[in-house]
C-alpha positions in Angstrom: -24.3 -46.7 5.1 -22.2 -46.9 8.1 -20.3 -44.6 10.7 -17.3 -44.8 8.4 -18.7 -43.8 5.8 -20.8 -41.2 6.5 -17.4 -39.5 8.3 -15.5 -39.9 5.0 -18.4 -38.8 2.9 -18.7 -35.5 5.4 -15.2 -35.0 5.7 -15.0 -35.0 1.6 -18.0 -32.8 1.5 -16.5 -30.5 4.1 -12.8 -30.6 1.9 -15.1 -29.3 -1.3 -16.8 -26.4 0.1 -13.6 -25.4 1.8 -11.9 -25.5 -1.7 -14.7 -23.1 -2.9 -14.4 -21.0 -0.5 -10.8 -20.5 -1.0 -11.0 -20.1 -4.6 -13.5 -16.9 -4.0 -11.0 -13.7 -5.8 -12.6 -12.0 -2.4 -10.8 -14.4 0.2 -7.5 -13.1 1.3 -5.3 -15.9 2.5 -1.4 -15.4 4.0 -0.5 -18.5 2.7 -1.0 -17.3 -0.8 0.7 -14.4 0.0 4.1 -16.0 1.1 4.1 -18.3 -1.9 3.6 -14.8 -4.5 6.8 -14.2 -6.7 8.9 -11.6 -4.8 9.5 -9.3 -7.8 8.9 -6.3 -6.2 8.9 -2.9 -7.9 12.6 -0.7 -7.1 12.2 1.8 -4.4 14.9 4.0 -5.9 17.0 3.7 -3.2 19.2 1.1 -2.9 19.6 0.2 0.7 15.8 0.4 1.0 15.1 -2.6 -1.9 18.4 -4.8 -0.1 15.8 -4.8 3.3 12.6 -5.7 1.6 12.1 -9.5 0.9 10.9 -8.6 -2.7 13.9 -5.9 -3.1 11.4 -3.2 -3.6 7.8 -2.5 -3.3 5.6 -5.4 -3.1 3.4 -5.3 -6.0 -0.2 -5.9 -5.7 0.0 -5.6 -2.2 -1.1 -3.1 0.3 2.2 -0.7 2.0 1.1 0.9 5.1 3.9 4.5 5.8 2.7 5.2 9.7 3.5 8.4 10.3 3.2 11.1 13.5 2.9 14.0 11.0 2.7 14.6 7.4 5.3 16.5 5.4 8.1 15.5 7.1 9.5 14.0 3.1 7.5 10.8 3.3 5.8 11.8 -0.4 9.4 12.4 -1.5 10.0 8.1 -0.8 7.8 7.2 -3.0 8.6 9.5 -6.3 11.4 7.3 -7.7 8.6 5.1 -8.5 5.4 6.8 -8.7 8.2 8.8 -11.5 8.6 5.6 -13.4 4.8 4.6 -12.9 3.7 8.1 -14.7 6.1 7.7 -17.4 5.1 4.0 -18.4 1.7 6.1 -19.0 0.5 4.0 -15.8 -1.8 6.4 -13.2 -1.3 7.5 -10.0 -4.1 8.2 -7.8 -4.4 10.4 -4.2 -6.7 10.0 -2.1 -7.5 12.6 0.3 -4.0 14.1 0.8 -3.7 16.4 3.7 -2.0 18.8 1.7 -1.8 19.8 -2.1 1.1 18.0 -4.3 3.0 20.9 -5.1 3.4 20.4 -9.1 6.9 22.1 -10.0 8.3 19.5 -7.5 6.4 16.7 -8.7 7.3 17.4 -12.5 11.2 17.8 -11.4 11.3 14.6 -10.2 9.9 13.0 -13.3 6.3 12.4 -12.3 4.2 13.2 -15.6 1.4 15.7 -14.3 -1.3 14.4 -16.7 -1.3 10.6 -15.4 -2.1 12.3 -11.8 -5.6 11.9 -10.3 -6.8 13.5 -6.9 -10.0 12.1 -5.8 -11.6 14.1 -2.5 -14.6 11.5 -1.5 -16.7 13.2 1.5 -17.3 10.7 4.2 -15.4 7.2 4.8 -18.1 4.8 3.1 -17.6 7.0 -0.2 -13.6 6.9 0.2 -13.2 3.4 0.7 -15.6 2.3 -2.3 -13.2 4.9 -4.3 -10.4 3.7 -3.2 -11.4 0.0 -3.3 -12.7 0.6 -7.3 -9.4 2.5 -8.3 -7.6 -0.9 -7.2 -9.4 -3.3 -8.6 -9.4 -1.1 -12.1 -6.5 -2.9 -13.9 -5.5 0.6 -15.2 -4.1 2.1 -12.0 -0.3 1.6 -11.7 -0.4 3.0 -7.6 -2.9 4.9 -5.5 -1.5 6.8 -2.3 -4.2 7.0 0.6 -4.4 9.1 3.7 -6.3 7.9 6.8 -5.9 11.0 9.1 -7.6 8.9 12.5 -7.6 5.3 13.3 -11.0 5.0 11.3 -10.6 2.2 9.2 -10.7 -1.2 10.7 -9.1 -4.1 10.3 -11.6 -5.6 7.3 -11.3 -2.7 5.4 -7.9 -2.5 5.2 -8.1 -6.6 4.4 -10.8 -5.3 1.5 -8.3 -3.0 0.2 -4.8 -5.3 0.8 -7.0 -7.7 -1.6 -8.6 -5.1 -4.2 -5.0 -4.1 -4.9 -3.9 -7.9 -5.7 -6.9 -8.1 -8.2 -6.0 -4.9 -10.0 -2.0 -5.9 -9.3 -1.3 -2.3 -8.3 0.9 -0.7 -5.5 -1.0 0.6 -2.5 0.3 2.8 -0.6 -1.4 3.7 2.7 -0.5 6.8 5.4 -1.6 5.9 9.0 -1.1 7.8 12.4 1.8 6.6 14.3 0.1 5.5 17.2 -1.6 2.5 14.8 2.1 0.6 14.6 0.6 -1.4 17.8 -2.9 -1.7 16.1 -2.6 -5.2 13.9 -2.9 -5.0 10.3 -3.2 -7.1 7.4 -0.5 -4.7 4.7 2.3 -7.0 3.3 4.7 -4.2 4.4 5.0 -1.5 7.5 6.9 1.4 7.4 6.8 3.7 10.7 8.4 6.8 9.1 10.4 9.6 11.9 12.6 12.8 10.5 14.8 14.9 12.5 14.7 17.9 10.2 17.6 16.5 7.7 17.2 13.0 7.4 14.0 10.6 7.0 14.5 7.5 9.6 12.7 4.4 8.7 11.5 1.4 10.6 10.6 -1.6 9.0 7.9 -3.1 11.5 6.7 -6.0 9.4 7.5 -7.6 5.6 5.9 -11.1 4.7 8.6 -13.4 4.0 11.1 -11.3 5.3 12.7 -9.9 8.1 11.8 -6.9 10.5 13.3 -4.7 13.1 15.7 -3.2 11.1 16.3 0.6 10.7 17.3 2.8 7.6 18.2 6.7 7.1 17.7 8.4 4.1 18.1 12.2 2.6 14.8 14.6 3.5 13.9 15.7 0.1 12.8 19.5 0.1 8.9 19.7 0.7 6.9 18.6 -2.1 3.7 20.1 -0.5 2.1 23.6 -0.5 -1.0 24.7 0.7 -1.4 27.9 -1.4 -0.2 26.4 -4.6 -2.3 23.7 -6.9 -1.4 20.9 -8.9 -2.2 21.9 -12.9 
């Protein structure tokens, strides 16, 4: 065999275990991502789904809401849908929320109390394999995590952005503020500000959209207490 052909016959042998590599359910790849169907799920609020490249949550996919401090209404942008989730008899799982849901808020909004789960896992091994499982489960319709440092790294947040395409449910992740320089691999970045009245959000990155843009939107009243459980 000559030169030649040993550099084709490499250069088809190399093409084939790149192809199986690629067609691992554990690779993530941002090609695939751009070429996804852009059906996204409706925010409930309209001039939130005209800025998103999907018009509305991308399903699937991993939604990172940065954030300097929690309860400023940043719960409150996600119950049009986590409302419409609970009543398809789809369930929602938290995470390690800072606070507890406060239910009589929760249930006026339409979120159905008995499709709610709260996990508490001690320690950040036992929280991302929680989290990780509830994704990939095929029965979860959205799961709301809360990473109070900058703990998790970048591969963890890629093992999550792809658990949540294999169990095609909505992910959406709370981060610090100061992570919006850290890089991360979420198919949409929200950094989330509120001035007391209003909730003021940035959109830092979409795939297959635009970014930059900024958006204002009602507080809703606080839909977290410490004193009072969810039933």
């Amino acid at each position: 065999m000559n030169s030649a052909e040993n550099f084709i016959q490499n250069k088809v042998l190399k093409q084939q275990r790149l192809r199986r590599l690629l067609d691992r359910a554990d690779i993530w790849q941002a090609a695939n991502e751009q070429r996804r169907p852009r059906n996204g799920i409706a925010t409930g609020y309209r001039g939130l789904d005209a800025l998103l490249s999907g018009h509305g949550w991308p399903r699937g996919a991993t939604t990172e809401l940065l954030a300097d401090q929690s309860g400023i209404g940043e719960l409150s942008l996600l119950l049009p849908t986590l409302a419409e989730l609970t009543r398809d008899g789809q369930m929602v799982v938290l995470v390690n929320p800072p606070h507890i849901p406060y239910a009589p808020a929760l249930a006026a909004a339409g979120v159905q109390l008995d499709k709610l789960l709260i996990l508490h896992p001690r320690g950040q091994r036992d929280q991302l394999w929680a989290m990780e499982q509830s994704l990939q489960a095929g029965c979860c319709g959205a799961l709301l995590s809360w990473q109070p440092s900058r703990e998790a790294g970048d591969r963890d947040l890629r093992r999550l952005q792809i658990a949540a395409r294999q169990g095609d449910c909505l992910h959406f992740h709370f981060r610090p503020g100061n992570c919006a320089a850290a890089p991360s691999p979420a198919s949409l970045r929200l950094q989330l500000s509120s001035d007391g009245e209003q909730l003021t959000l940035q959109l830092l990155k979409q795939l297959g959209g635009h970014s930059g843009q900024r958006l204002q939107l009602p507080r809703s009243p606080d839909l977290t207490r410490r004193d009072q459980p969810l039933h």
